[in-house]
Every structure is written in C-alpha cells, then in structure tokens.
SEVOTI-7750 format. One record per residue: residue in one letter; x, y, z of N, C-alpha, C in turn. Coordinates in steps of 0.02 Angstrom, whole numbers, padded with zeros to 5 digits, always signed. Each point is the difference from the previous one (the first is absolute). Layout:
BEGIN
AXYZXYZXYZ ...
% end
This chain:
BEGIN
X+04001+06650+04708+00049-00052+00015+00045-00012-00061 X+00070+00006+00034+00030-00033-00071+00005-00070-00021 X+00029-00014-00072-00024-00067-00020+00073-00016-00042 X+00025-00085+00031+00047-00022-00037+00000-00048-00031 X+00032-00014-00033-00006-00086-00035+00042-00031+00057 X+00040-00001+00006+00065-00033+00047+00034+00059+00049 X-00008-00022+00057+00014+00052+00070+00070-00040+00004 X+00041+00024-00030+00077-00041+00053+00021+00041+00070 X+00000-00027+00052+00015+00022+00071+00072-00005+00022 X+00052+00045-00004+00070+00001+00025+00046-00017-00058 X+00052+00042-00033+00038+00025-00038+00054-00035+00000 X+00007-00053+00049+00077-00037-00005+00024-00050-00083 X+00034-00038+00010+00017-00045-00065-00083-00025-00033 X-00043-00027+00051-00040-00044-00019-00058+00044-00018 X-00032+00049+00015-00031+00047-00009+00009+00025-00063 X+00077+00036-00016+00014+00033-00044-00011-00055-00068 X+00022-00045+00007+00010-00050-00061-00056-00017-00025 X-00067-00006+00065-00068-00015-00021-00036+00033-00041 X+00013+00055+00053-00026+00080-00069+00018-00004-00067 X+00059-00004+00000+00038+00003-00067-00043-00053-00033 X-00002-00077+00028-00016-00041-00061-00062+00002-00010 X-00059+00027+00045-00066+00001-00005-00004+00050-00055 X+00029+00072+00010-00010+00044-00059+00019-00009-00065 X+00073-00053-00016+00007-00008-00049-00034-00055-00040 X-00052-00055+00031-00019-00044-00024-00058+00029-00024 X-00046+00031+00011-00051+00045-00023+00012+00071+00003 X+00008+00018-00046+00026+00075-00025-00083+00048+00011 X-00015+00040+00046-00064+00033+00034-00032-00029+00046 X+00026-00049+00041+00001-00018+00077+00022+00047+00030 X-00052+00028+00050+00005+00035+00073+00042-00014+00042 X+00076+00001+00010+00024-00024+00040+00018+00054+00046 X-00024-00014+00065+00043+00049+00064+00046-00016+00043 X+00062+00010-00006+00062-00032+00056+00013+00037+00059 X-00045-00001+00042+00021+00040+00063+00038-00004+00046 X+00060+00043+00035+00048-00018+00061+00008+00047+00034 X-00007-00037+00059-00007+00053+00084+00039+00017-00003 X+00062-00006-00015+00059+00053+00013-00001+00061-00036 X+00026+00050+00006+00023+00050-00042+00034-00001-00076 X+00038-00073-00015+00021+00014-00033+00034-00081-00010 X-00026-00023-00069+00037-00055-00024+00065-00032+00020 X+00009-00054+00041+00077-00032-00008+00012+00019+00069 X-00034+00058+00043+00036+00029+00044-00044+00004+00070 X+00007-00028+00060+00057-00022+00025+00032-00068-00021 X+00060-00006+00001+00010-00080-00031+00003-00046+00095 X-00020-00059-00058-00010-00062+00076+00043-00057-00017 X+00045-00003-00029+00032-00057-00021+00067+00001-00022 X+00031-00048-00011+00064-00012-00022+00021+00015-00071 X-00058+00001-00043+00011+00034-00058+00040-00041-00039 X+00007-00049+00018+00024-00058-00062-00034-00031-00034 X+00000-00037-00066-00035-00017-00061+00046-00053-00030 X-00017-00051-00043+00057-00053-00037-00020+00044-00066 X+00051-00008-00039-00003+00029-00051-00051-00035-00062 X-00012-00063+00010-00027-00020-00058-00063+00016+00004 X-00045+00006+00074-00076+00016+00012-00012+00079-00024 X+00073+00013+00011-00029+00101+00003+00006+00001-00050 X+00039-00018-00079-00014+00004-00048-00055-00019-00055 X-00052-00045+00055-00066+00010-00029-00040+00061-00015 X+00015+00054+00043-00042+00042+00000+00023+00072-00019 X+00078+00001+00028+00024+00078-00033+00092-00037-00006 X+00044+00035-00051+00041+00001-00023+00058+00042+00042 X+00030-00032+00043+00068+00028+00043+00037+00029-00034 X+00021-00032-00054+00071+00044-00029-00011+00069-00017 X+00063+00046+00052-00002+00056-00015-00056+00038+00049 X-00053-00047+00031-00036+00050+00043+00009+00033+00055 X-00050+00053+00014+00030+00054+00043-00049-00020+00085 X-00019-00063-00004-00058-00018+00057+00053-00087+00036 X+00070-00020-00024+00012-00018+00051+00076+00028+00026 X+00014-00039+00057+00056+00035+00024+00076-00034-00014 X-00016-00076-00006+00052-00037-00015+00001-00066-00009 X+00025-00020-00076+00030-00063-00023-00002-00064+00031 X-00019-00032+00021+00041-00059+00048+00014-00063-00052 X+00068-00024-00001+00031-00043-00043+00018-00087+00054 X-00003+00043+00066+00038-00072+00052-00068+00016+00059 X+00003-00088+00039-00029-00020+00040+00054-00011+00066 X+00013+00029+00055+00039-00035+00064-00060+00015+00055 X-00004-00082+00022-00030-00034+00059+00056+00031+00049 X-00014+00007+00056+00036-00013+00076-00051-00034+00049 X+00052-00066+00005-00010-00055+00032-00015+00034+00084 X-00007-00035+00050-00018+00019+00074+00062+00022+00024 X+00048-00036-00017+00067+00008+00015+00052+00046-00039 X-00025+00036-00037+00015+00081-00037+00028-00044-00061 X+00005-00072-00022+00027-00034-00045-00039+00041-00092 X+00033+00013-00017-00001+00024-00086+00006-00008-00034 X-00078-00036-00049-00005-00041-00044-00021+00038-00052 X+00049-00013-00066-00030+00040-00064-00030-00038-00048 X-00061+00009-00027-00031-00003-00038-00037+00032-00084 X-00001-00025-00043-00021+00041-00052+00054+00051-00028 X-00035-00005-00061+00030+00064-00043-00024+00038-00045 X-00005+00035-00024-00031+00043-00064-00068+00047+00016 X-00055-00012-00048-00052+00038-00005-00046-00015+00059 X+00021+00004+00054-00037-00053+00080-00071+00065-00008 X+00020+00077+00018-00060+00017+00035+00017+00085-00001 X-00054+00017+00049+00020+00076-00005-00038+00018+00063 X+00027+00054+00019-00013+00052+00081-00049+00061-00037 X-00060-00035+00009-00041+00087-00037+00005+00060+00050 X-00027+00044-00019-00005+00064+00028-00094+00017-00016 X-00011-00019+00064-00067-00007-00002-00054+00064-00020 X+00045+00033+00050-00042+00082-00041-00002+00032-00071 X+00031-00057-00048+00025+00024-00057-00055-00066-00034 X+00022-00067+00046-00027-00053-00037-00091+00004-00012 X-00010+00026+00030-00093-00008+00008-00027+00040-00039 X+00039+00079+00004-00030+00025-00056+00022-00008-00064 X+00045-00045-00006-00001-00017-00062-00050-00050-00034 X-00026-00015+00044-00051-00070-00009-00043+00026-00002 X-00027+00065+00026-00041+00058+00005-00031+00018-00058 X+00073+00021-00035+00005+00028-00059-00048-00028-00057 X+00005-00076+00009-00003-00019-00058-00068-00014+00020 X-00022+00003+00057-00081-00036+00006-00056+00088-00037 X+00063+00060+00022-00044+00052-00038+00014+00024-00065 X+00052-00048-00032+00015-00004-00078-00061-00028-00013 X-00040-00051+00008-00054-00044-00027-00060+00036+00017 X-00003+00041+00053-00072+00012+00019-00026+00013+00059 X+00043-00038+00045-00011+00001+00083-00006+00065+00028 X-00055+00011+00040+00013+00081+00053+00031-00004+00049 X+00047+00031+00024+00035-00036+00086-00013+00077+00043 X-00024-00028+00049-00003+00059+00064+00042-00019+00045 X+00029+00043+00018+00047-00030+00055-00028+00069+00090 X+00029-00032+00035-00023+00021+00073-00095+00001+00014 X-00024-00053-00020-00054-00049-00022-00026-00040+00043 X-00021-00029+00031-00007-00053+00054-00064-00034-00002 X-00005-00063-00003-00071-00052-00008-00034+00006+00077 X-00042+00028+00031+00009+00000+00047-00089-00058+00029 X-00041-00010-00059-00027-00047+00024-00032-00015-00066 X-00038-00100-00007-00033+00010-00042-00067-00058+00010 X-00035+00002-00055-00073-00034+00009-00031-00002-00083 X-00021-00082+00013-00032-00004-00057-00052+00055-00017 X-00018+00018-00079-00037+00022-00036-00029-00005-00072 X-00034-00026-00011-00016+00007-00074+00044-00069-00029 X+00020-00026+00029+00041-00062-00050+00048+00014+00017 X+00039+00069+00013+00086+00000+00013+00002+00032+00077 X+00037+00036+00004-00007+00031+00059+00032+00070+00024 X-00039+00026+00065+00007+00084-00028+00053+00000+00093 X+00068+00022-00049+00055+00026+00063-00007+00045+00019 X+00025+00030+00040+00009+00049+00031+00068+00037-00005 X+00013+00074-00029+00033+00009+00008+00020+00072+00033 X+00060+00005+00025+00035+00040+00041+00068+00057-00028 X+00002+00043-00023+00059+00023-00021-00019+00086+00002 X+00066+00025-00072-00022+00078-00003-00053+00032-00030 X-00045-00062-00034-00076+00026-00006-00026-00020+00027 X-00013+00011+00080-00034-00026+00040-00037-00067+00009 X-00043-00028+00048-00031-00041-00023-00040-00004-00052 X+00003-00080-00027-00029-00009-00064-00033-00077-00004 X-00038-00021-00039-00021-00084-00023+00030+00005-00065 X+00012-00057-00023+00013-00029-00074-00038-00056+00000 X-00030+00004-00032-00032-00065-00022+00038-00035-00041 X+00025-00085+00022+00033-00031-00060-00023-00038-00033 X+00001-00028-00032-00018-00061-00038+00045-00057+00021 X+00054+00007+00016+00041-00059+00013+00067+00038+00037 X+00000-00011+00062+00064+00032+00067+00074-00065-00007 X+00050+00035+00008+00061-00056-00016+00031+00023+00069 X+00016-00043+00048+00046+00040+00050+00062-00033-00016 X+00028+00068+00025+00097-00015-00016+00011+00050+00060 X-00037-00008+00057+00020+00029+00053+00056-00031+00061 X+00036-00037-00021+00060-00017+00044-00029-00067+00057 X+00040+00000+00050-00008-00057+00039-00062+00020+00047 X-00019+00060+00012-00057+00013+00051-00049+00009-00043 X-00021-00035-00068-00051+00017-00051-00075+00012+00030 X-00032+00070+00015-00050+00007-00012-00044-00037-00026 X+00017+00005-00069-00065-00024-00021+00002-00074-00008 X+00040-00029+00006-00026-00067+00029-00040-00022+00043 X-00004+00059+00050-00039-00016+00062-00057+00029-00009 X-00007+00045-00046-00068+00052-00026-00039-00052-00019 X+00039-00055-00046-00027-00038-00028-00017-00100+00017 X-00008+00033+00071-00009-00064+00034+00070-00078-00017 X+00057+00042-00029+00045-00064-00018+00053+00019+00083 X+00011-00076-00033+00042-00033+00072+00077+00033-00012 X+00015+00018+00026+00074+00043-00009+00049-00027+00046 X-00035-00018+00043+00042+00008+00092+00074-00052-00014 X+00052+00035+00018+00063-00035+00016+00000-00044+00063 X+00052-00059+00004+00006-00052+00057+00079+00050+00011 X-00003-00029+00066+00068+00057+00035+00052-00037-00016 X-00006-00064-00022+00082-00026-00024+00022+00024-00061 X-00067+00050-00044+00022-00008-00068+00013+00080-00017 X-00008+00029+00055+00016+00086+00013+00064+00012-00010 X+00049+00015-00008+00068+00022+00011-00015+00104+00012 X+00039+00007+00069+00012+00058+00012+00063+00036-00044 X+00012+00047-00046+00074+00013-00026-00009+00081+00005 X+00064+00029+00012+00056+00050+00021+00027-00001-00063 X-00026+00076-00033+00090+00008-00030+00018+00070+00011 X+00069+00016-00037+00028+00068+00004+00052+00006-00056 X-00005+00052-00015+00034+00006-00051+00088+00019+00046 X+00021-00023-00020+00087+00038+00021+00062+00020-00060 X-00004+00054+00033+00073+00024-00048+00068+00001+00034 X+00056-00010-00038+00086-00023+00071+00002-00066-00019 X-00047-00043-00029+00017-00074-00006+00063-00046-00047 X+00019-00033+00027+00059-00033-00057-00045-00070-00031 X-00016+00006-00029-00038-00061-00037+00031+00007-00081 X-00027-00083-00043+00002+00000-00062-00067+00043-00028 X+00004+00054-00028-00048+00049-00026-00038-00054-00076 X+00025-00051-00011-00034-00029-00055-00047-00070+00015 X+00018-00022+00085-00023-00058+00012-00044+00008+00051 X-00054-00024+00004-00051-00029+00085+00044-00025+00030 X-00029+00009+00066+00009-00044+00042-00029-00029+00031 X-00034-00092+00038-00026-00012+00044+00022-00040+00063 X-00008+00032+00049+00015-00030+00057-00017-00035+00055 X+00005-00069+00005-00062-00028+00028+00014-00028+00056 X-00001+00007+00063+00010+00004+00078-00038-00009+00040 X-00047-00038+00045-00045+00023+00032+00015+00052+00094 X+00063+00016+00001+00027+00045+00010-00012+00073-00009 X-00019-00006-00068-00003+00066-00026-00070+00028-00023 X-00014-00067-00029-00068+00006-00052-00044-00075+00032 X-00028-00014+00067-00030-00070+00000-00063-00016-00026 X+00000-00030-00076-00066-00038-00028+00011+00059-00042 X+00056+00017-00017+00008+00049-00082+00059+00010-00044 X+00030+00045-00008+00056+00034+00007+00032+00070-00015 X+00048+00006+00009+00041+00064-00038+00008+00023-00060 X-00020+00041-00018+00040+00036-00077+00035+00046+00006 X+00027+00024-00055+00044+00056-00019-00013+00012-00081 X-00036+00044-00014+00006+00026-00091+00023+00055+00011 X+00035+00006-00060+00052+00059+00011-00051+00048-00040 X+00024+00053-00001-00071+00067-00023+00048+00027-00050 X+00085+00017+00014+00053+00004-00036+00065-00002+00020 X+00057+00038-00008+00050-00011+00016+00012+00045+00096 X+00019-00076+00047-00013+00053+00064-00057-00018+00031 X-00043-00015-00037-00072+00026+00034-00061-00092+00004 X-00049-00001+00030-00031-00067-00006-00070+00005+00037 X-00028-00021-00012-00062-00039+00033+00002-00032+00049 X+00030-00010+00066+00011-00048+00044-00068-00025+00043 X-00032-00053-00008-00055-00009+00046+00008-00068+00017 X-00057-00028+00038-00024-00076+00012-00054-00001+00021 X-00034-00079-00006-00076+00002+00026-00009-00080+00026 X-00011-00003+00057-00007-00042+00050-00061-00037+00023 X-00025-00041+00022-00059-00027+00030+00005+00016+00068 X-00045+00046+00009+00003+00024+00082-00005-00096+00041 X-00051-00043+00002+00017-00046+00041+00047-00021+00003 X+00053-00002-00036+00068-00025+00004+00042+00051+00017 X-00019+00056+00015+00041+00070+00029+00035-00023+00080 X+00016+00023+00039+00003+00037+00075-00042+00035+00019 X-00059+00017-00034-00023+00075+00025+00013+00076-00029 X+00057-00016-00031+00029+00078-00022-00051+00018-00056 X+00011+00049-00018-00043+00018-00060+00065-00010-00085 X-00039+00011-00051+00052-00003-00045+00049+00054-00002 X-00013+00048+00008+00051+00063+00006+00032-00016+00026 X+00000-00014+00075+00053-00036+00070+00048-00030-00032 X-00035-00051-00053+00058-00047-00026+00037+00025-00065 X-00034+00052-00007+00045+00037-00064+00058+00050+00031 X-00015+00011+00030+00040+00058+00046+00069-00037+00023 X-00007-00068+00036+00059-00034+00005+00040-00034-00062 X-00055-00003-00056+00044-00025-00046+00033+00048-00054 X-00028+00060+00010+00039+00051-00027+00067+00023+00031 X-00015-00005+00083+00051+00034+00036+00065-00059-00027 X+00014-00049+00010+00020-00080-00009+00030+00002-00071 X-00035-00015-00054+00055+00015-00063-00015+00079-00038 X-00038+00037+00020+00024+00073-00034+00009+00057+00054 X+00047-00016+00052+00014+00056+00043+00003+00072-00017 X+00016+00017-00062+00022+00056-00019-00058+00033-00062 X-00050-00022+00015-00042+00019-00030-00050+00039+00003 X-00031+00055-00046-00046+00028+00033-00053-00023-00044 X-00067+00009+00047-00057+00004-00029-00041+00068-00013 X-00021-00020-00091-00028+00043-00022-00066-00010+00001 X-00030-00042+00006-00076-00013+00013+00000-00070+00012 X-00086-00010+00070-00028-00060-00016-00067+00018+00005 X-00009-00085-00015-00061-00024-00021-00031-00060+00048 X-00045-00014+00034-00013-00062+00017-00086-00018-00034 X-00013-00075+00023-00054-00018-00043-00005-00093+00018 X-00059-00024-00032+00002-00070-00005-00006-00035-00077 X+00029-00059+00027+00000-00038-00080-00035-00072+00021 X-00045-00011-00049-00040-00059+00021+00029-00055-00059 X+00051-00037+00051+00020-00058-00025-00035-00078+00008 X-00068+00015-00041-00059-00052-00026-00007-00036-00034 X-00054-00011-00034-00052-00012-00053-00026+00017-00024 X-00044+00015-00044-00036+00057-00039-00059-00039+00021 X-00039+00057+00030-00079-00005+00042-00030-00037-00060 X-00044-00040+00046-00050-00067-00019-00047+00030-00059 X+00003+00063+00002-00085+00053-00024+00044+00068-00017 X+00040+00007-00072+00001+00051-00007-00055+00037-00042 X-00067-00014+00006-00053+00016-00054-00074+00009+00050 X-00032+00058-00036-00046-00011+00049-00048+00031-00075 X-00073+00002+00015-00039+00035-00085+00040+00094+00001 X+00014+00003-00045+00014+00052-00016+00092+00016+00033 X+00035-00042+00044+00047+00027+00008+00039-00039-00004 X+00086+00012-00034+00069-00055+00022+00034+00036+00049 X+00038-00035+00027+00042+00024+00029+00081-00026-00025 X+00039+00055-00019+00074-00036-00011+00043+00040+00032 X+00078-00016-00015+00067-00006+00053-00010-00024+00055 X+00019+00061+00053+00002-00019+00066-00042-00019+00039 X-00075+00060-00039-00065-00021+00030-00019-00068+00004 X+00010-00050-00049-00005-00077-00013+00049-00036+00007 X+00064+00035+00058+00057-00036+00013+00036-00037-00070 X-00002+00026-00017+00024-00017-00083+00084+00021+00003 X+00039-00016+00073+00060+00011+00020+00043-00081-00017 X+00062-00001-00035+00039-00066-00001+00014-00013+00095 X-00032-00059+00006+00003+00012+00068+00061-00038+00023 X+00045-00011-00038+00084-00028+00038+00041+00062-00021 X+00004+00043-00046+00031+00064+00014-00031+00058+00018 X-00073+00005-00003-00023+00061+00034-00036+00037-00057 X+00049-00001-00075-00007+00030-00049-00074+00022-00025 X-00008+00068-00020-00074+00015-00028+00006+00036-00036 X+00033+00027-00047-00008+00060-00055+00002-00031-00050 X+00015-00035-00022-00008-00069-00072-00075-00037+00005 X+00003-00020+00047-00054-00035+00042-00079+00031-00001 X+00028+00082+00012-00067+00046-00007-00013+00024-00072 X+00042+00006-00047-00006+00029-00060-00021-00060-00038 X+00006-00058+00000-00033-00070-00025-00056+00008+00025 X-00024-00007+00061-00071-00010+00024-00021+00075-00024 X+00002+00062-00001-00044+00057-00039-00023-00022-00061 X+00052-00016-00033+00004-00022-00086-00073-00037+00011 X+00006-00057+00024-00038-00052-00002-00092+00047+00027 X+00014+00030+00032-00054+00031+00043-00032+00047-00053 X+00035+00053-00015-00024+00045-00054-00027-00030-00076 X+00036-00064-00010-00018-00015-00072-00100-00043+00023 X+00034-00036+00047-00081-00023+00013-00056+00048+00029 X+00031+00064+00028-00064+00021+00006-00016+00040-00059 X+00026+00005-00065-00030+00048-00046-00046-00068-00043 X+00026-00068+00026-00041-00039-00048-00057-00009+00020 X-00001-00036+00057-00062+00030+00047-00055+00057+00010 X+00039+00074-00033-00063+00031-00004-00034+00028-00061 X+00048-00062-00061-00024-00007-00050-00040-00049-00023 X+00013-00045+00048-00074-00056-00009-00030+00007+00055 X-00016+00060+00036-00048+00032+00036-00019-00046+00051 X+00055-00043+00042+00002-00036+00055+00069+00002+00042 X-00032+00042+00048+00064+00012+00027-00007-00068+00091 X-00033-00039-00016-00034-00049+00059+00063-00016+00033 X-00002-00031+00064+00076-00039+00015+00000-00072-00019 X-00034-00022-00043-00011-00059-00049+00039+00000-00056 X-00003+00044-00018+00038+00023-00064+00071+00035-00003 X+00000+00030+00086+00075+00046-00001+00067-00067+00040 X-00042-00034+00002+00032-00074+00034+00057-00021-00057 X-00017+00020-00036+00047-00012-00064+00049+00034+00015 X+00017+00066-00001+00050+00040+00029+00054-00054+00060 X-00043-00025+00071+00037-00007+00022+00027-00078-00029 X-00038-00052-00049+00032-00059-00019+00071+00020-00040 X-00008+00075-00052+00051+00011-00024+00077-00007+00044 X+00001+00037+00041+00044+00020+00055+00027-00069+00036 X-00039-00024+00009+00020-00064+00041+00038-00013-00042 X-00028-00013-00068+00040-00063-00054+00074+00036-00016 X-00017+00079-00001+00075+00035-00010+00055-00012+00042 X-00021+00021+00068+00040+00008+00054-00025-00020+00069 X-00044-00019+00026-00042-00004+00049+00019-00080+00017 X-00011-00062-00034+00018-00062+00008+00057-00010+00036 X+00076+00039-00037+00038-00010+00004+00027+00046+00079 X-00041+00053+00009-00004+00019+00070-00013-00046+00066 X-00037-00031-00019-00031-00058+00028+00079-00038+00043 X+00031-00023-00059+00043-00043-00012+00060+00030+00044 X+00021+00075-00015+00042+00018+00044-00019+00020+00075 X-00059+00028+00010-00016-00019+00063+00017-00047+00034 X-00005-00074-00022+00018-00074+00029+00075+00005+00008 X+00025+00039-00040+00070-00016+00016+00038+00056+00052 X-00049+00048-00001+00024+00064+00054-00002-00047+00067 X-00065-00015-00003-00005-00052+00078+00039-00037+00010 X+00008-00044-00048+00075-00070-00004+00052+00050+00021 X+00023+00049-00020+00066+00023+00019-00008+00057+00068 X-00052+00016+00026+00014+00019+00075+00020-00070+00028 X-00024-00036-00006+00003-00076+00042+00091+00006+00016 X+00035+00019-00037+00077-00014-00010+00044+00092+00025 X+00047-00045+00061+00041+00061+00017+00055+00054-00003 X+00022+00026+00011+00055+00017-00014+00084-00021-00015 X-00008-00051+00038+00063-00028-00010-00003-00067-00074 X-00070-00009-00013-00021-00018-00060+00032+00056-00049 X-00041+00042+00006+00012+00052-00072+00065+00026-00027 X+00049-00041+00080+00094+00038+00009+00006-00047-00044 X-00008-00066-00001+00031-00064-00039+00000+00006-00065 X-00070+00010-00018-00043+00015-00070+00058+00049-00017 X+00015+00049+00016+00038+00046-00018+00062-00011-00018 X+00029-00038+00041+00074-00040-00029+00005-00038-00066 X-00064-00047+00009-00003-00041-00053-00016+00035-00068 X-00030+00054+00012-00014+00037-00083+00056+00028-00015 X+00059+00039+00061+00063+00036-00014+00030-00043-00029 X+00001-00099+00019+00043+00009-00049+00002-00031-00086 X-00058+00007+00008-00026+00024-00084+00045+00043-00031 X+00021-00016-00061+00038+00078-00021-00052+00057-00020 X+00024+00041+00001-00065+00073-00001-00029-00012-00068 X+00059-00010-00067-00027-00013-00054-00063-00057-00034 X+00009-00043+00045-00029-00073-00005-00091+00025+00060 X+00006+00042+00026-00055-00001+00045-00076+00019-00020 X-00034-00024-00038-00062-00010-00021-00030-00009+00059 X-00067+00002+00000-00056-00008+00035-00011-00073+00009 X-00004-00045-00072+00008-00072+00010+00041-00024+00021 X+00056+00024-00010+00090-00035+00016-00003+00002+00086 X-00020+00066+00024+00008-00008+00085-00057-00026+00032 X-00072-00015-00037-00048-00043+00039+00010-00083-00015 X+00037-00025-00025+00034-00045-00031+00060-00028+00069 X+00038+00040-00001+00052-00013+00047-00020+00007+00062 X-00067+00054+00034-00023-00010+00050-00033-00086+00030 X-00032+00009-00061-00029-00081+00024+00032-00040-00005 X+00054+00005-00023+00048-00062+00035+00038+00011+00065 X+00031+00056+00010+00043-00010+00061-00040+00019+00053 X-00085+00020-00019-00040+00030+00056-00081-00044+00002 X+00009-00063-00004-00046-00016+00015-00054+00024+00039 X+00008+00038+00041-00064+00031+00039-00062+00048-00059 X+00041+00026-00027-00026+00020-00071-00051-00026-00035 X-00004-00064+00007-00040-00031-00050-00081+00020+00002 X-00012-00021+00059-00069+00024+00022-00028+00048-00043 X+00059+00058+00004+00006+00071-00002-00029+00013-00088 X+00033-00063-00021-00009+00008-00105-00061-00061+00011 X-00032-00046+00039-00053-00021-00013-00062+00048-00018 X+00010+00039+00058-00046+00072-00004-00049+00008-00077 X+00068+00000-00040-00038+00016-00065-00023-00041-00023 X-00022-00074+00010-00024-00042-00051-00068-00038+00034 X-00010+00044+00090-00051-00003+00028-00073+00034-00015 
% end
C-alpha cells in the first residue's frame, strides 16, 4: 500500500494551493495532489474572473502568460438594457484556466508535492488513524494510505460524503449556469459586464468577460425554481441570439454554482474539506477562485501542523474551519442575507436604481457614494443594508 502524509483530492485553485502550502510549511511532507482529469486547469467550468487584489496573494500577474485580460471598468446592465459604469483601474483579471492551475501546479511541485493527474478517488474508509482511498487511474487500481485526506473536489465532493459530512445543497441555493465562449462580439475588451433581468437570468444573472479583443465569456446562472422550466442553455441561447446575433460560438461549458454557506462541518478526524467542496463560494456573486485559493492556504497550512503534533482529530482540525469563518465565511453569512433581501425586489426596481446611480457622475461613483444615494431616493433598500448588521 502506498503511504502519504497529506492526500489532496482534485487539482483546481483549492487543491493546488493546499498542496503547495502543506509542502512548503514542512519541507519532507508526503504530499499527493491527485486529479481525475487528464490534465490540470482543463476542462475549464467557469467564468474565469478573479479581483486583482486576492490573486495577488498567491502569484504575480504582471507580464503573465496564464491570464487572458486586464479588466480596468465595471458596466452593470440594468433589466431595461440601461448602462451603468462603474470603477476604474487595477479591478481584476480574465484567467486562462488551463494555464492558471498549472501554474499553481507548478509551484506546489517547486516545494515537494507529487501530482498525478487522470487519477480518481474512487472510494474510501477509515484505517489506522487516517484513511486508506482508493484509487483509480494509469496505474491501475491502488490504496494510499493517508494520514490526513483534504478534499478540493468541487461541488459534488466525494469525500465529504466518504466522510460522513453533510454536503447536501437546498434547491434555492443551487444556481444552474451556461456559458460559451463567442467570437464576432462588439464589447469593451477591458471591462465586465453584469446583467441582471429575471428575463434572462431569474434568481441570478448575466455576464460577459471578455477573453480579448472580439472575443468573451458569455454565460449566466439562474435558480431553476424561479425558471419557466427551460434549462440554462435555453436561456443562454436566447440571450445570445438577442444581444450577440452575429456571433459564433467557440465552446461551452455548463455546470452548477452553489450560492450558500459554507457547510456546518467542514472537518471530520483526519479530513478538511475546502473551496467548492465546503461551498466556500461568495454567495451574492457566485465567485470561487479567490475564495478557493484562501480556503487551500488555510487547509494545507493546518494540516502540516496537525501532523506535526501528531493529531490530526476533527477536534483539533476545527481550527481550520474557525480560521475561515473569521477570514471570509462570517462575512458570507452576511451577503447571503442580502442576496435574499434583493430577490425580494423587481425589475422595474433595479430600472430606477439604475437611473439614480447614472446620474452620479462616472468620476464621483464609488461604491459608498452610490449606496449612499440609493438609500435615499430608494428606500426599499434599507432592509437590504440592514442585512449586514443582522
């Protein structure tokens, strides 16, 4: 049987980052990063956007060859195609995922990490204090015995469920999303876009990241109970035909995003679970690649401490998840309350809102300056900013 110090399960942001920090915090830690796919970064499932200040925790943009493009501006589109600009400068960036992971890759096998890729966890069971997986790939079946398992297996996490933790999504907090890449597009190649309609996107919305000049990310992701019935594609298909007639598609993608909470129990003896697996998603934008590379960090550094004071209990890995909360997890909390507060409010709401920020001058438009002016001419709002002090 083989034998690891730390089994990381699935290669995405949160995986990769774990590896990395588990190997570099103890320099001759066993670390194994395994991913079912073939191949790091690839297939991509997401929009591939990042804020710039989170991604510069971990690797250095300028000049790199892993994203695709800049973003300096923010434009909202209101229900009523109304076009609101926002922001300026160092906002964010459009990675290129097949480039981005193994770069994160890279560095987990600069320190030490082994990565197998086309790999698969395919079952596991306590043993000996840690526990012995199962695995599936081009060396056939195999066990590893770990000392301490980290899943970073996405929203359908295995081993959460290997490991008797509660995972299960509520269907309001599912969002179904569609995307496609298109090339033919006339867009600003330096700015997002979000578009929020329930028309288009009901209980979500629209994006647009541009990939480069011409070209974009076009998707959305919806709450099927607030659908018609259609599926998300259905509704991508009309909203492509609608503002990018002339466009073709070069690839899609579909998938779910669990716009939550971070599960009650990301800890069980011997295992964490972080990113997606522990819904560790900003659940009012959807966002998880900042989100997942914080929670690895956090994951990898505690489990090398842990199997240096030779307790890897879920008494002790509980710490892991108090970290997280206090980072980012609280404040998830918080926007949750306000995702709910703002389905409550409709479209011809969000047209008004939209006037009133236009006529902000673009220069003057801060984040405080237009939640400021909302709550005055939009009393319905208020509720909406109680949220946070509930």
């Amino acid at each position: 049987m083989l034998r690891a110090d730390v089994l990381v399960v699935g290669a995405g942001p949160a995986g990769c980052v774990a590896a990395w920090e588990a190997a570099a915090a103890a320099p001759g830690l066993d670390v194994l990063l395994i991913e079912r796919d073939d191949a790091v970064g690839a297939p991509v499932r997401c929009a591939e956007g990042v804020g710039s200040a989170g991604l510069r925790e971990f690797l250095n943009p300028d000049g790199a060859p892993w994203y695709s493009r800049k973003i300096t501006k923010v434009i909202f589109w209101a229900p009523d195609d109304s076009e609101v600009r926002v922001g300026g400068g160092d906002i964010g960036y459009i990675l290129d995922r097949t480039r981005f992971e193994p770069a994160l890759a890279d560095e987990a096998k600069r320190v030490g990490a082994e990565i197998w890729t086309g790999t698969e966890a395919v079952g596991m069971e306590r043993l000996n204090g840690g526990w012995k997986v199962r695995l599936h790939g081009p060396r056939g079946e195999q066990d590893v015995l770990a000392k301490l398992v980290i899943g970073a297996d996405g929203v359908e996490s295995m081993v959460g469920r290997w490991a008797g933790l509660d995972t299960r999504v509520a269907a309001r907090d599912m969002e179904s999303c569609a995307q496609y890449v298109i090339s033919n597009i006339a867009v600003d190649p330096d700015a997002i876009y979000l578009h929020f309609a329930d028309r288009w996107a009901p209980g979500g919305y629209a994006w647009v990241f541009p990939k480069g000049v011409g070209v974009a990310n076009v998707g959305l992701g919806l709450v099927a109970l607030k659908s018609d019935g259609r599926s998300a594609c259905a509704y991508l298909d009309a909203y492509a035909a609608r503002y990018f007639p002339d466009g073709e598609v070069l690839g899609r993608t579909v998938g779910g995003v669990i716009a939550g909470v971070t599960v009650k129990q990301a800890v069980a003896d011997a295992v964490m679970l972080a990113g997606d697996a522990a819904h560790m998603i900003n659940p009012l934008s959807g966002g998880g690649i900042v989100n997942a590379m914080k929670a690895g960090r956090l994951a990898g550094r505690h489990a090398a401490a842990a199997i240096a004071a030779g307790d890897t209990s879920a008494r002790r890995l509980n710490r892991y998840r108090d970290d997280w909360m206090a980072l980012l997890g609280e404040d998830h909390i918080k926007y949750y309350r306000i995702k709910e507060a703002l389905g409550k409010l409709d479209d011809a709401f969000f047209n008004r809102l939209a006037r009133t920020v236009n006529a902000i001058p673009v220069e003057q438009r801060t984040l405080g300056r237009i939640f400021a002016h909302a709550l005055v001419n939009h009393p319905r709002l208020i509720p909406v900013a109680a949220r946070l002090f509930l």
